[in-house]
N, C-alpha and C positions, 0 to 999 in steps of 0.2 A: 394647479400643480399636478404631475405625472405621478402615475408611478415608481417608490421606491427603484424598483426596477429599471424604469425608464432614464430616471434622472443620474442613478450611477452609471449605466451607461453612455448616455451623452456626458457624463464629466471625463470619460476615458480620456488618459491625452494620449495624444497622436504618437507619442514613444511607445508607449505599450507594447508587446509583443503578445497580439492577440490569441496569434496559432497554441500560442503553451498555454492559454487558458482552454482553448477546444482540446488537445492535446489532454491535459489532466479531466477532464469532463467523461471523455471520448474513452479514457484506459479504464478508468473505474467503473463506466457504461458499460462497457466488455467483460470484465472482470463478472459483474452484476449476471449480465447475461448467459455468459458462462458456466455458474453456478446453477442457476434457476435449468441452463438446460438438462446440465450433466446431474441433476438429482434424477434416480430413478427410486421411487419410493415406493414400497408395497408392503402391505399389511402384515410383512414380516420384518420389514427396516427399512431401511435407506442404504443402497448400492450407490454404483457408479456408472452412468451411460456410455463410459469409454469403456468399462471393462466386458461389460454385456456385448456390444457392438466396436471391437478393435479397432476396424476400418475409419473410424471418426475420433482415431488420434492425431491424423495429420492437422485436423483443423484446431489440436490447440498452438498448432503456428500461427496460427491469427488469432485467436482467441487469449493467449496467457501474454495477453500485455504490461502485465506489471514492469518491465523496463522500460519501458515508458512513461509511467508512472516517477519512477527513480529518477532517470535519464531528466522529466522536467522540476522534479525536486532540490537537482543537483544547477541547473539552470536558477531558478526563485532565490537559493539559497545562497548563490554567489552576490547575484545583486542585492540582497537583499543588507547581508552582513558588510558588504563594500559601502551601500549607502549608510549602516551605522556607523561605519568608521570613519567617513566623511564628516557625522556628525558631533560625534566625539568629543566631549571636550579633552583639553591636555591630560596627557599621564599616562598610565597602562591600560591597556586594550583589555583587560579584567573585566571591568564594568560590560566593553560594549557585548562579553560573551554572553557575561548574565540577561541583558537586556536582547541579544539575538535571538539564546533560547524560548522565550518567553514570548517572545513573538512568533517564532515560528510554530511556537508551540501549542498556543493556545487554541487556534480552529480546529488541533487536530485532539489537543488532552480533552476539552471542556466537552465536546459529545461523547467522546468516547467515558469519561467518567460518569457521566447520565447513564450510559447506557450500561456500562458494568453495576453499578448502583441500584439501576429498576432491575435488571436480570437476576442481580445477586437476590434479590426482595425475595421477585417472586419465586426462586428455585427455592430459598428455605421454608416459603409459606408451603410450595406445593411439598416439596419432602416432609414438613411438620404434618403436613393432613394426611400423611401415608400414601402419597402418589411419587409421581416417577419411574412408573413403568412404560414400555411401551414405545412407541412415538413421544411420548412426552420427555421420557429420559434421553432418547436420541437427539431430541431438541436440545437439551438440555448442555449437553455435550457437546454437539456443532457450533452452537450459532457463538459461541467464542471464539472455533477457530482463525475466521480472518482477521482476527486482531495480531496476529504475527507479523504481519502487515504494517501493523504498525508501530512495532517494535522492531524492526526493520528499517524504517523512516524514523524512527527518536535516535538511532542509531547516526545514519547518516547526518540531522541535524548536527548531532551534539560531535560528530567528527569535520564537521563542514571547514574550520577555522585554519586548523592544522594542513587538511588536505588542500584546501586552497591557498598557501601558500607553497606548498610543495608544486601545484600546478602552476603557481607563477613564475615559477622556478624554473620548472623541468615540463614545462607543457604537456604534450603527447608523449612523454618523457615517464610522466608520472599514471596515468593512462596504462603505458606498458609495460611498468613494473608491478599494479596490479593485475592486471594484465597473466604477466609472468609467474606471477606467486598464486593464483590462481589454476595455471597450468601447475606447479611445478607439486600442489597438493595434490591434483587427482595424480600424476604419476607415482606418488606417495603412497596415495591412497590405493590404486589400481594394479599398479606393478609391482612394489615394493611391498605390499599391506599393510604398513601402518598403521595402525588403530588410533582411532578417533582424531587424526588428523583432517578426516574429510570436512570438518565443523570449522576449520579453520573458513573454508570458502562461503560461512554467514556474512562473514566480511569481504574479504576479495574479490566474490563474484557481482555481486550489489554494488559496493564502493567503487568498482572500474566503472560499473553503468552510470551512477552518479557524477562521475571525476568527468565523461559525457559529456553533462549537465554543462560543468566549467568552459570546456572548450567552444557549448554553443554561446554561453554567456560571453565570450573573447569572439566570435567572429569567425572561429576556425574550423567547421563544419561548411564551409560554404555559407553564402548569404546573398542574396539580390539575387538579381536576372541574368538569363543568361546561361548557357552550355557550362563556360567555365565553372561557374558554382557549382552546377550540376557533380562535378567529378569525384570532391572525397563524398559525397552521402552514395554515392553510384558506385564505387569502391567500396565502403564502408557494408553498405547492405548485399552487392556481391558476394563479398571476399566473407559477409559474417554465415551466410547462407552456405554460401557453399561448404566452410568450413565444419557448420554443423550438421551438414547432410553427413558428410565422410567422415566426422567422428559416430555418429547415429550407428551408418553403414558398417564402418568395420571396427569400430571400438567397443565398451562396454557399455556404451547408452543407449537407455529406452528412446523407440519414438516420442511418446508422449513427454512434453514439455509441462505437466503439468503431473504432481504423485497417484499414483495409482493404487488401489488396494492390493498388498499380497504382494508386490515386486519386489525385491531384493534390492536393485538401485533406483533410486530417485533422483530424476534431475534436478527438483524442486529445493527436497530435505533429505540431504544440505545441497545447496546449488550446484554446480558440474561448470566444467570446462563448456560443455554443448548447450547448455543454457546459457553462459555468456556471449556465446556465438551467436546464438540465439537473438539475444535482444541488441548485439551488433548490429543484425540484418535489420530488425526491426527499425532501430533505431536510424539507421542509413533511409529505409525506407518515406517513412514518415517524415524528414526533413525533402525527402524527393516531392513531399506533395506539399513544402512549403510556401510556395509563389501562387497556385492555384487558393488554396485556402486560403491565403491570407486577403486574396480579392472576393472571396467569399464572404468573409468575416468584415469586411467595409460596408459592405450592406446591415445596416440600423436593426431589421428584424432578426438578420442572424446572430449578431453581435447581443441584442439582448439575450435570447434565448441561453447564448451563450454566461453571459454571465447571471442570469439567471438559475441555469443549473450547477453555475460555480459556489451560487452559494448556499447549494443542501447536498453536494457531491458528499460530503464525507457523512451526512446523517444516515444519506441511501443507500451508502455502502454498508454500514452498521449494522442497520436495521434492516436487510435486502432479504439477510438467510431466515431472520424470524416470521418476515410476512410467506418468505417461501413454504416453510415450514407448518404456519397459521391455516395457510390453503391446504395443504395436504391431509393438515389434523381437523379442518372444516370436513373434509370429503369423506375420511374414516367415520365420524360423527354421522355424521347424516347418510351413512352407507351408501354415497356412490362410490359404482363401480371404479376399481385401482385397473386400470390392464395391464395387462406385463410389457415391461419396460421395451420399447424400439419395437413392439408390433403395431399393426397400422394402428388401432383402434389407439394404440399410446398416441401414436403423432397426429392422431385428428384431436385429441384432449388438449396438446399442448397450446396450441393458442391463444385457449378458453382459461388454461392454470396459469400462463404466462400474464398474460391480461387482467387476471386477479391478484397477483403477486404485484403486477405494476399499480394495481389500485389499492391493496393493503399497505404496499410503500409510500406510497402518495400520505395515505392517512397517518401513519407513522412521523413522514416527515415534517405533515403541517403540526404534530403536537408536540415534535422534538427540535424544530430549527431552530427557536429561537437560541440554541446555546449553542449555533456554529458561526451568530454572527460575530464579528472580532471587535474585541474591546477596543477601546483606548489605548494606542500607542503608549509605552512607558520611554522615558527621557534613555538615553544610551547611557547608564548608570545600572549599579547592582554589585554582588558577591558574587564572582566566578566560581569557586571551588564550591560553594553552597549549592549553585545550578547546576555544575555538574555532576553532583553524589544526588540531585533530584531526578535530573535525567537518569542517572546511571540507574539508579530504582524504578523506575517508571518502566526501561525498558526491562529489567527482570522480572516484572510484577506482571504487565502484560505478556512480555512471550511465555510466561509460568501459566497465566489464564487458557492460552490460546489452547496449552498442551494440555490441562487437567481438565477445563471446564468444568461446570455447576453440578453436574451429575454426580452422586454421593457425597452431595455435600456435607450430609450429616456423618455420614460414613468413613470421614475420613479423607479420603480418594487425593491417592498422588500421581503425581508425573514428574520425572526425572529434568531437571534446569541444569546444565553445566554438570550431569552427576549429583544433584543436589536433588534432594525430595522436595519437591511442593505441593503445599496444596492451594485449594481455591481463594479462604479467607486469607492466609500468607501472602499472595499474589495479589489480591485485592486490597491488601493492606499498604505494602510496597509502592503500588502503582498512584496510592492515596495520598501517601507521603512524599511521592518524589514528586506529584503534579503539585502539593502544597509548598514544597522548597522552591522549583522552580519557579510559582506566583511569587511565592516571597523573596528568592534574589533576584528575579528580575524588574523588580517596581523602584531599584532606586531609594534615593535619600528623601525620606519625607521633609517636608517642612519644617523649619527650627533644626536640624537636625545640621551636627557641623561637617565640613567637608572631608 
């Protein structure tokens, strides 16, 4: 017998659309790398390598792929909820939502609850022992924030149902009304001033990337061989490029695609009109490299690799900033020399800390995967409204964590949710309860139990 590995790979069937597995593998890879580069850490905190060195803002055009990340969430998620509905038995499509969330949900709550859980541990042990200064408190405070991330994606899941029939509807229709209300906020925001309408585009900018998703799920992004196919992603990545050059150029938006310390606006938080454009071109782009790839991924050793990092993608995303972080607080420890961030002596070190970070990940992820593998399928059955006030917590619990992190935990320490104070334990409570309702409406009628 083969390797796990092996064998779930040779069960792929031949439907599969492999590219969207290299594709989510491939943006959280980026994402990973991205981070690890742009820390510039010195024995006085932790900066940013874009702000030190401006000139390597352009490259977070390639580097802030998270719509692509989106873009194939909004893809999994069509088919995903279409085959429960197939499955279904008679009556209201209630159940199959409880049962949708719950699946989609679970590779993504079940590490992430480990790892809020061990973090929350250890930030109270170390505050209880009088630590928390330093590097330790900056740790302590980052390495939550990419979890917005995924409150971001509990988001889009728990909207997937609604928005997809709206796309069955109104196609590209539906597309460019968020689309539209995206635009119509930043003129809200930018020309009009507005206050606090720019938070509207948490949703708008995201949700159009997602809605993406549906069109490649229908066929309608191009598909097969051929010029012709070629046309809307070669449109698509044009027209998104271009249009976020000359919003870039003469509008209010930063270069960087990615928040910057000290900036006034942020493409990021909250997302921009130029960040949808953004991951338009992206997005165009990467369906241009679909026919190539895809005869990549027929080859056996590709295709394992591939799903072999499909299935710790979410642990190593988790766990990426702590090992980053681990190397840095090794170096201070042991007084090697920090150089100052983008001189040479910095960029001959990076290899050597990058290489450490990818093998402190590694160790991370072999003692945390086990809880990204995916359960047992539950019957398309459940409480709908139960799953959604779980979802609905989960996402306020974690985007609360992302914003406060562990740092004064004993202290108090808020960060503002919708206007709202939170803090760490609140957040970690929330997120607790809502991954618990969600387990529990989406499992269905137990046995003995009447219909």
């Amino acid at each position: 017998m083969g390797s796990p590995v092996r064998v779930l790979a040779e069960a792929t069937p031949v439907t599969r659309d492999r590219y969207v597995d290299l594709l989510r593998v491939a943006s959280l890879a980026a994402v990973v790398l991205g981070h690890w580069l742009m820390a510039a850490v010195t024995p006085d905190g932790v900066g940013n390598l874009l702000a030190v060195v401006p000139a390597l803002q352009p490259l977070t055009w390639l580097l802030q792929v998270m719509p692509v990340f989106f873009f194939v969430g909004g893809f999994a998620h069509a088919l995903s909820y279409r085959s429960l509905l197939r499955k279904r038995p008679e009556g209201s499509t209630d159940s199959v939502y409880a049962a949708f969330l719950r699946a989609r949900l679970q590779r993504l709550l079940r590490p992430t609850m480990v790892f809020v859980l061990v973090w929350g541990a250890a930030a109270l042990l170390i505050q209880l022992l009088g630590g928390g200064g330093g590097l330790t408190g900056v740790t302590l405070r980052l390495v939550t924030q990419p979890l917005w991330f995924i409150g971001i994606y509990l988001a889009m899941v728990a909207f997937t149902p609604p928005l997809l029939r709206l796309h069955e509807r109104y196609g590209w229709g539906a597309f460019a009304g968020l689309a539209g209300a995206a635009a119509a906020v930043d003129v809200l925001r930018f020309a009009a001033g507005v206050p606090y309408v720019e938070f509207l585009n948490f949703a708008f900018v995201w949700l159009a990337v997602h809605q993406l998703g549906f069109l490649r799920a229908d066929g309608r992004l191009g598909a097969g061989p051929g010029l012709h196919a070629l046309r809307r992603p070669a449109l698509l990545a044009g027209g998104g490029l271009i249009t976020a050059v000359t919003l870039v150029a003469f509008g209010p938006y930063p270069l960087s695609m990615v928040g910057m310390p000290g900036e006034k606006v942020s493409n990021m938080a909250p997302p921009t009109l130029a960040l949808l454009c953004h991951g338009l071109w992206l997005v165009g782009a990467v369906e241009l490299l679909r026919t190539p790839a895809a005869r990549l991924l027929a080859r056996p050793r590709a295709w394992r690799t591939v799903v072999a990092a499909n299935g710790v993608a979410m642990t190593a995303f988790l766990w990426h900033l702590t090992a980053m972080l681990g190397v840095y607080g090794a170096m201070l420890a042991l007084d090697v020399p920090l150089p100052e961030p983008a001189t040479a002596a910095w960029w001959a070190q990076t290899p050597l800390r990058l290489a450490v970070a990818a093998a402190l990940t590694a160790v991370l992820v072999a003692a945390f995967r086990t809880f990204e593998r995916p359960a047992p399928t539950a019957a398309a059955q459940g409480h709908g409204p139960l799953a959604a006030l779980g979802a609905t917590l989960c996402l306020l619990g974690v985007l609360g964590l992302s914003m406060v992190g562990f740092a004064g935990l004993l202290e108090g320490r808020t960060a503002l949710l919708i206007a709202i104070p939170v803090t760490a334990p609140a957040a970690v409570a929330m997120t607790l309860c809502g991954w618990l309702l969600v387990e529990r409406a989406g499992r269905g009628r137990g046995r003995g139990q009447r219909p």
